[in-house]
ZAROTOR-656578 format. One record per residue (C-alpha): x, y, z negated; residue number from 1; residue in one letter. Coordinates in steps of 0.5 Angstrom, whole numbers. Layout:
BEGIN
    px    py    pz   n res
     X     Y     Z NUM   a
...
This chain:
BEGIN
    px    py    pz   n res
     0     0     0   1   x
     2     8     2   2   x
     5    11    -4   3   x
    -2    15    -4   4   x
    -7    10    -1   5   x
    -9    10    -8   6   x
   -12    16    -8   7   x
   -18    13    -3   8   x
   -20     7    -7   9   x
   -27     6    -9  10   x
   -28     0   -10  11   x
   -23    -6   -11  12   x
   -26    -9    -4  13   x
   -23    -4    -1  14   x
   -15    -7    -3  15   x
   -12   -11     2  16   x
    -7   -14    -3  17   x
   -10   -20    -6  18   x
    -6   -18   -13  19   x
    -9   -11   -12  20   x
   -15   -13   -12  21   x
   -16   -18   -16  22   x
   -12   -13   -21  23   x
   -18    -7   -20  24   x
   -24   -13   -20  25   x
   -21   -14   -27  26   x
   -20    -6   -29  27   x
   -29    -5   -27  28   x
   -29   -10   -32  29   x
   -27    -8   -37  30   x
   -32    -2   -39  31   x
   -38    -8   -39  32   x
   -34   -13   -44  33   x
   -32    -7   -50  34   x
   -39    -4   -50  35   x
   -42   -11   -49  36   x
   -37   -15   -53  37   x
   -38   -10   -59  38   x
   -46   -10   -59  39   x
   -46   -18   -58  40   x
   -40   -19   -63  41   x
   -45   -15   -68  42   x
   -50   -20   -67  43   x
   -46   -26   -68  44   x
   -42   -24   -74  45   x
   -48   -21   -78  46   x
   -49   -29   -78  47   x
   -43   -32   -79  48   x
   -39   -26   -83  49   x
   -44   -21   -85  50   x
   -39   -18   -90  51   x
   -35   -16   -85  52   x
   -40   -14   -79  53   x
   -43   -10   -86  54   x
   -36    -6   -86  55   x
   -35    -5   -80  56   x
   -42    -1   -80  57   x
   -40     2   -86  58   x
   -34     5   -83  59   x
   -37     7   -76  60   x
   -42    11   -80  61   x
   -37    15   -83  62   x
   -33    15   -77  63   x
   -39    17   -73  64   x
   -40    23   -79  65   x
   -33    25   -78  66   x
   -34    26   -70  67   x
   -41    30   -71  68   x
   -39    36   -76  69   x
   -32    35   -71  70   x
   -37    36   -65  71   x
   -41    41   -68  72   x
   -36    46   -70  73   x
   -33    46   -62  74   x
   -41    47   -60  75   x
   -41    53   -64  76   x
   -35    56   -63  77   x
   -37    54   -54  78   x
   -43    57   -56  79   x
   -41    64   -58  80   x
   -35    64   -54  81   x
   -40    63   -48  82   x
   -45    69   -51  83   x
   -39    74   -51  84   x
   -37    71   -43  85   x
   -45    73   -41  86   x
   -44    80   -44  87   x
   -38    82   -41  88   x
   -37    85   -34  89   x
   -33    81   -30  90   x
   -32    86   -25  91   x
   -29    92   -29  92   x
   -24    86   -33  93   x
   -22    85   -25  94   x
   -20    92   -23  95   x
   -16    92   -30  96   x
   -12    87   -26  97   x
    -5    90   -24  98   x
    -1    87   -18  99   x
    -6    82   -15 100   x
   -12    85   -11 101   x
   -19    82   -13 102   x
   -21    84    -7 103   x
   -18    79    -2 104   x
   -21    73    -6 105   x
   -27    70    -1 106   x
   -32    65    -5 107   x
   -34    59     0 108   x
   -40    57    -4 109   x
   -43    49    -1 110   x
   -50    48    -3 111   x
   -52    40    -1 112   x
   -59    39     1 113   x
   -63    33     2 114   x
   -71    34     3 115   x
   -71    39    -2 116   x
   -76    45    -1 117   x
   -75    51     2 118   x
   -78    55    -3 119   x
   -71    51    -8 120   x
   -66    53    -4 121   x
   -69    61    -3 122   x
   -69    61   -10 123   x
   -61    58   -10 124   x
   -59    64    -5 125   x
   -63    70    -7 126   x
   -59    68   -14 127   x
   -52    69   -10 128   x
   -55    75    -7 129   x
   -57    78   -14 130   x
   -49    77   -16 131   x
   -45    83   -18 132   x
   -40    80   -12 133   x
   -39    83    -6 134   x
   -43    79    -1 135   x
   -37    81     5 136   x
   -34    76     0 137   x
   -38    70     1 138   x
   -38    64     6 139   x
   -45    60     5 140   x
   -45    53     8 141   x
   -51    50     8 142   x
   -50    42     8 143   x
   -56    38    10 144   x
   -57    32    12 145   x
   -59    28    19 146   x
   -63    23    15 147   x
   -67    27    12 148   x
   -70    30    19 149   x
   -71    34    24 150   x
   -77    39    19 151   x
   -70    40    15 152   x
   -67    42    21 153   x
   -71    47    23 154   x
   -71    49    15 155   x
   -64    50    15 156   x
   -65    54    22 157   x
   -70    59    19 158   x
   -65    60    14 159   x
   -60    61    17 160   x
   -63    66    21 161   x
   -66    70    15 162   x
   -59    70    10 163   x
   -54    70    16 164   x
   -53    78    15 165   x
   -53    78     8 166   x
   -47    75     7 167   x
   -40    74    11 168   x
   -41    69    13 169   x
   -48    63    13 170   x
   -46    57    16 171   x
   -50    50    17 172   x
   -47    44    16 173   x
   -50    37    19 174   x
   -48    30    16 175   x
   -48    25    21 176   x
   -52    19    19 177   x
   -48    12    17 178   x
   -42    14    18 179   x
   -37     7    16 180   x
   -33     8    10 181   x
   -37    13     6 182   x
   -42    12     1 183   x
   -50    17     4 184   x
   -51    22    -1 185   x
   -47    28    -5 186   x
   -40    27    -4 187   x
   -40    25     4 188   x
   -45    31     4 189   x
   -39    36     1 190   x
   -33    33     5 191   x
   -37    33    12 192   x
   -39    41    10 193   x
   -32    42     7 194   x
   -28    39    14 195   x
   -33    45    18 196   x
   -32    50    13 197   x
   -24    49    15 198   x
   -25    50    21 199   x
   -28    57    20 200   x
   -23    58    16 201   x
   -18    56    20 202   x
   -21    61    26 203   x
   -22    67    21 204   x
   -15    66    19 205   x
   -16    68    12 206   x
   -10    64     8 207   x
   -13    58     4 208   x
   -10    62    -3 209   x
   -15    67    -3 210   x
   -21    62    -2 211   x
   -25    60    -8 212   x
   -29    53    -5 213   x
   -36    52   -10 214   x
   -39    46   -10 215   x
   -47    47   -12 216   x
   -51    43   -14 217   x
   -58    45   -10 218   x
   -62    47   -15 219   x
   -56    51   -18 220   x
   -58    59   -20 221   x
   -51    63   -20 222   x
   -52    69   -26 223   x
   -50    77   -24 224   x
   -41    75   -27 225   x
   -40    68   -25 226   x
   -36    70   -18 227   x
   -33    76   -21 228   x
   -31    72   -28 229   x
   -29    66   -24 230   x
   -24    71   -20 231   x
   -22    73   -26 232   x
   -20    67   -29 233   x
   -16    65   -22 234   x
   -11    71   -22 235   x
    -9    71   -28 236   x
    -9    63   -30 237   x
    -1    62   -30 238   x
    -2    56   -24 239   x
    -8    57   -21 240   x
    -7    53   -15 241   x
    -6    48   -19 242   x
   -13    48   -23 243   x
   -20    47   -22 244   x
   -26    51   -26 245   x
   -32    49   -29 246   x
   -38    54   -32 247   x
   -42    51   -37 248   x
   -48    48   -34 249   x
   -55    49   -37 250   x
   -62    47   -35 251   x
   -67    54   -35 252   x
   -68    53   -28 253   x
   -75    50   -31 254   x
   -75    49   -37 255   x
   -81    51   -40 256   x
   -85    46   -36 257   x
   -80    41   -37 258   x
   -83    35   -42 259   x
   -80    36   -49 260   x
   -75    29   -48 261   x
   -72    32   -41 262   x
   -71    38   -45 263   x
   -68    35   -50 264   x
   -64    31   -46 265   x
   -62    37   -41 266   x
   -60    41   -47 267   x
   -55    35   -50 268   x
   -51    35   -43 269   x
   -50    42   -44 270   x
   -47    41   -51 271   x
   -43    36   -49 272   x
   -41    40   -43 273   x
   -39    46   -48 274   x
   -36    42   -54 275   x
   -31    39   -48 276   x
   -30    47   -46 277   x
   -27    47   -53 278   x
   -22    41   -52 279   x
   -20    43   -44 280   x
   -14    37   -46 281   x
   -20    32   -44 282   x
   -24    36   -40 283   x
   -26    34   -33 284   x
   -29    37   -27 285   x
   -37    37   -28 286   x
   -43    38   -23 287   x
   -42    44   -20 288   x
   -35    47   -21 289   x
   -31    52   -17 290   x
   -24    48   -13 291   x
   -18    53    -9 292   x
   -19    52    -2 293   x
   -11    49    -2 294   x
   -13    43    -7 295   x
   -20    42    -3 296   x
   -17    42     4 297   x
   -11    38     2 298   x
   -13    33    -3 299   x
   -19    32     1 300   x
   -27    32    -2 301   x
   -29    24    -3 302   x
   -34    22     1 303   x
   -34    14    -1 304   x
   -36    15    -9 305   x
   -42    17   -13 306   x
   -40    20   -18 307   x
   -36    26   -14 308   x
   -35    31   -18 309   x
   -30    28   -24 310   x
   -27    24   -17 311   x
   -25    30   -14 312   x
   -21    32   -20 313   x
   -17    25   -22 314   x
   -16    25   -14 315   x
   -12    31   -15 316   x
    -9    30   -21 317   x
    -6    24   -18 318   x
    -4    27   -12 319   x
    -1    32   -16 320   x
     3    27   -20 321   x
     0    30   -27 322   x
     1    37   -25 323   x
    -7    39   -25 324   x
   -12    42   -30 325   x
   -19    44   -31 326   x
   -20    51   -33 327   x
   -26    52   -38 328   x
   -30    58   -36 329   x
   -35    60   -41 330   x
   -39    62   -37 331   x
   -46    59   -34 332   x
   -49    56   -29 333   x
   -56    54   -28 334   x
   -59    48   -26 335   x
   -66    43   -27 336   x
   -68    39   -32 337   x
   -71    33   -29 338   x
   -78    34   -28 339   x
   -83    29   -24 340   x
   -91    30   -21 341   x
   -93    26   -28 342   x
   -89    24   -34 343   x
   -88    16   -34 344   x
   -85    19   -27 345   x
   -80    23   -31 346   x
   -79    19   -35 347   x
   -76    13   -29 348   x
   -72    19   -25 349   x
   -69    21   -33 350   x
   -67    14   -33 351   x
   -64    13   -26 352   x
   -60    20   -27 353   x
   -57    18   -34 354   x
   -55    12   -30 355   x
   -52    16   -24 356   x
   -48    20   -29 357   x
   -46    14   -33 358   x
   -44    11   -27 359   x
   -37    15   -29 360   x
   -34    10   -32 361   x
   -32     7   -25 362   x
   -27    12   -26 363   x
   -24     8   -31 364   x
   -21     3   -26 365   x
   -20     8   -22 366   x
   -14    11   -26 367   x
   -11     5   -30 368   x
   -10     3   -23 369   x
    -7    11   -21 370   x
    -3    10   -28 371   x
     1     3   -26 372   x
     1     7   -19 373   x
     3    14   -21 374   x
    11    13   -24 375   x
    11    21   -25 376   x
     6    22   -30 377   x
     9    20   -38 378   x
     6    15   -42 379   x
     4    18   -47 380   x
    -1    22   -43 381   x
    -4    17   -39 382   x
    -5    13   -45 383   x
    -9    19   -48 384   x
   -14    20   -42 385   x
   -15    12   -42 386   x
   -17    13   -49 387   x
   -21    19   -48 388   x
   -26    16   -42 389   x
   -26     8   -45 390   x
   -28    11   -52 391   x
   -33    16   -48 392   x
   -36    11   -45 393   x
   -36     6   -50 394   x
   -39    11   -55 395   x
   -44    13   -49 396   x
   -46     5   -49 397   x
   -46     3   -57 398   x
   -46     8   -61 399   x
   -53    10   -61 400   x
   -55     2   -62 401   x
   -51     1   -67 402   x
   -52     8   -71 403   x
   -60     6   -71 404   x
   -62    -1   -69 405   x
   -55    -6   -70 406   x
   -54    -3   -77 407   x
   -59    -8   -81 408   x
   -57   -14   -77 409   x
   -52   -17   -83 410   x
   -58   -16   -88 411   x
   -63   -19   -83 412   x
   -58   -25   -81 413   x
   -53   -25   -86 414   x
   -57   -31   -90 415   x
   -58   -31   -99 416   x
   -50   -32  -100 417   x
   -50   -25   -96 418   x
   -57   -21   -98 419   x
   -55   -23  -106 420   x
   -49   -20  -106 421   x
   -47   -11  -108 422   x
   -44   -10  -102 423   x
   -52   -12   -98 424   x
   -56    -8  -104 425   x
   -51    -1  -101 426   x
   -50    -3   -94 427   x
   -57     1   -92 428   x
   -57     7   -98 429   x
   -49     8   -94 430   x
   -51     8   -88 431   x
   -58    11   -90 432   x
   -54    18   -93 433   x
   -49    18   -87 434   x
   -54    18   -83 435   x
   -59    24   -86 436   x
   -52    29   -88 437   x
   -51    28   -80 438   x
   -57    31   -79 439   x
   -54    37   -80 440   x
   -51    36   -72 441   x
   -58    36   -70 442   x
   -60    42   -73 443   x
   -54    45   -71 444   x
   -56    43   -63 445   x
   -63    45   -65 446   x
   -62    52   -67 447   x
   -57    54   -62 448   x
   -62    51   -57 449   x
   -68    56   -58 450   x
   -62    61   -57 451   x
   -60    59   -50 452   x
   -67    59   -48 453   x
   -70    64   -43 454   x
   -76    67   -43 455   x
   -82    64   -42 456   x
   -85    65   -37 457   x
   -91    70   -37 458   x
   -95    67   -32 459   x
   -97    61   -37 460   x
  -103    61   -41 461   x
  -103    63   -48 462   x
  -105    56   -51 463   x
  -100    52   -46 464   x
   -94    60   -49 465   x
   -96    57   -57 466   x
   -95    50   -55 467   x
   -88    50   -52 468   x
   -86    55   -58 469   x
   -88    51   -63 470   x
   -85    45   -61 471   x
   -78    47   -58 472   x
   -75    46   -66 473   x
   -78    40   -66 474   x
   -77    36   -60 475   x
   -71    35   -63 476   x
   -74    29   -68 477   x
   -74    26   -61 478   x
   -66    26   -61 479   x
   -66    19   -63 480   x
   -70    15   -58 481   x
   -67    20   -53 482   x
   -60    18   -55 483   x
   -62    10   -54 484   x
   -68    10   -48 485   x
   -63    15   -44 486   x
   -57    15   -47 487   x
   -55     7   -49 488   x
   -60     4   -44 489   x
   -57     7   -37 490   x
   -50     7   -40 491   x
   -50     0   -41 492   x
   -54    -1   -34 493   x
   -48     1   -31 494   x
   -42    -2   -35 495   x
   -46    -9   -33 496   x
   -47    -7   -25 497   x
   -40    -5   -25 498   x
   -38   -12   -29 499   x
   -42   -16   -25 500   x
   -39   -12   -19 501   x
   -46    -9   -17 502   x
   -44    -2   -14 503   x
   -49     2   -14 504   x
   -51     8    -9 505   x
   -53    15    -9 506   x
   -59    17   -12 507   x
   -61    24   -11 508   x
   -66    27   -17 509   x
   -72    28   -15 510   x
   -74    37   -15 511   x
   -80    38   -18 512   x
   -83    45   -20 513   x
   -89    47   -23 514   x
């Protein structure tokens, strides 16, 4: 294999060598048997060593504790920090600059489409319209897909049309059908739109170190700074070529008619967006981001991936030998939270995005496989980032289970020898403590949700205004169930798909607004 061949991989078929593969096929395994093997060990051993699987619960809670006022503290200091990022404006911090113009800085925004309304994406654009940024610094490219038909097509035309003169440039993409190697969804959208863009580029002349490339989701709402703060960050980030940008990503778009469980799960991704902001050692690119055109035309966007967004940033940490970073931006982008025409419907397209989103844990043969590759990084760091994306996803898989279901198993199974003894009458008033003083991160995640909230719109009728008011603090006592139904459950579904070698394809969410 090529020194970088590596970089292309998405599965372990796609390796000639039969050790190779064989080597990958073991490597997607390995996610399924740690969360599998953990929660079927607990069933075992609460019969035959109670005492031991007793303590280990014990221990998990404690440890489980320690994570929840370690997390809470970066979920408040991420919040303020994002707050003061909100209130600041960006473009008077640009002209403070000394030595770079911020002026020769053009945003080459990305926005995939498949089937989505017209009425969705206006309001995707119009939000760049509305930005401080001058728009004769702005390239759109509407990637859209051939399979989605030829209504779409004539969309994007009308589009085109209507917003071309209002930015530099308003350019339409389309993404071929069926193309051999990639994988029918966002990723193979952006690389296509991105081969188009350098065209363009290329033809204009304008240098590839004066070009932020943004991938956005389509939904996703730009507020008036993002442009101007991102420039900022990149001229005076010390390396800038060599780093990505990552906003912290809400879901207000819709989140007023969002169910209470999408509410509370959406609102739980951007905490955890915010809390990785605060430990940017560990933080990977995350839906929409902003990428320097050198990177994303060099490195090369992946097209035969689903979870695009985090590949993007391990291809170019590896293609870079360990010299690359994600660049927190405390500032936020607005996206949807999930929402259907029913709410049974939701709760199946909740479930099938966490399941997408956790099919990030093939991103872990993907960099044990790098790391053997790659001489050129220490040890030491690939042990640290192996042991930050095994653990995510293993907590991801079993820590909700194990916290609110597993818990009780010795004292079920564990027989008399075991229920008679003390450490069974103090197993479940531990555990029971532990878990109401780590109540205290729910509260914290519930105070400071109401704080991020919008207003609510006017054109709702009072009765409906009262209702979603009086139970925004209090869907937070649905955080359990969510954790498990939407959290364990697709976590889990995809470790097993992985292990088993059941790749999964892309599945866009569907948009629903109300």
């Amino acid at each position: 294999m090529d020194k970088k061949d590596y970089l292309d991989i998405s599965k372990a078929s796609d390796l000639k060598n039969p050790r190779e593969r064989i080597l990958y096929r073991f490597f997607e395994m390995i996610p399924g048997i740690l969360s599998l093997g953990t929660l079927l060990g607990v069933l075992v051993l609460s019969w035959i060593l109670p005492s031991a699987v007793a303590i280990f619960v014990i221990c998990f809670c404690f440890y489980y504790l320690f994570r929840i006022f370690y997390f809470s503290l970066h979920q408040i200091i991420g919040y303020f920090r994002t707050k003061a990022h909100m209130k600041k404006d960006w473009l008077k911090e640009l002209k403070k600059i000394r030595g770079k113009d911020w002026k020769d800085i053009y945003h080459a925004v990305i926005l995939p489409t498949y089937k989505e309304s017209e009425e969705l994406i206006r309001e995707s654009l119009d939000s760049i319209i509305k930005s401080s940024y001058p728009k004769e610094k702005i390239i759109i490219v509407l990637a859209i897909e051939q399979r989605a038909g030829e209504q779409f097509e004539r969309t994007a035309e009308i589009l085109a049309k209507e917003y071309s003169g209002k930015f530099y440039k308003f350019l339409v993409s389309v993404h071929l059908n069926n193309i051999k190697g990639e994988i029918g969804g966002k990723g193979s959208n952006v690389a296509n739109a991105g081969k188009f863009l350098k065209e363009v580029i290329d033809n204009l002349k304008i240098p590839y170190e004066n070009i932020l490339v943004s991938t956005f989701d389509i939904d996703t709402k730009v507020y008036a700074q993002y442009f101007a703060c991102v420039t900022y960050y990149y001229l005076t980030e010390e390396n800038p070529l060599q780093a990505s940008y990552q906003p912290v990503p809400v879901y207000n778009n819709n989140i007023w008619s969002a169910p209470a469980f999408a509410r509370v799960v959406s609102t739980s991704n951007t905490f955890w967006q915010m809390i990785q902001q605060e430990r940017a050692e560990k933080l990977t690119t995350y839906s929409s981001h902003s990428i320097p055109a050198k990177v994303f035309f060099e490195v090369g966007y992946p097209a035969n991936v689903v979870s695009d967004d985090s590949r993007i940033f391990w291809k170019a940490y590896f293609y870079y030998n360990g010299n690359y970073r994600v660049v927190p931006i405390y500032y936020m982008v607005s996206m949807d939270a999930v929402m259907a025409k029913n709410l049974w419907r939701t709760g199946i397209n909740q479930y099938k995005q966490q399941k997408r989103w956790a099919w990030g844990c093939a991103e872990i043969p993907y960099m044990m496989f790098g790391f053997l590759k790659n001489k050129n990084i220490s040890f030491l760091t690939k042990f640290s980032h192996l042991f930050t994306i095994l653990e995510g996803f293993w907590s991801w898989a079993t820590a909700a289970l194990l916290l609110f279901l597993l818990g009780w198993l010795p004292i079920l199974l564990g027989g008399k020898s075991f229920n008679f003894t003390v450490l069974s009458f103090n197993l479940p008033i531990l555990t029971g403590r532990i878990m109401t003083i780590s109540m205290v991160g729910m509260i914290v995640s519930a105070i400071l949700s109401t704080m991020l909230l919008p207003p609510i719109p006017n054109d709702m009728k009072w009765h409906i205004r009262w209702y979603k008011k009086s139970t925004v603090f209090l869907q937070w006592l649905l955080l359990p169930v969510t954790l498990i139904l939407f959290g364990s459950f697709p976590a889990l579904d995809a470790q097993i798909r992985l292990m088993l070698g059941k790749y999964l394809g892309f599945w866009v969410t569907e948009k629903v607004r109300k």
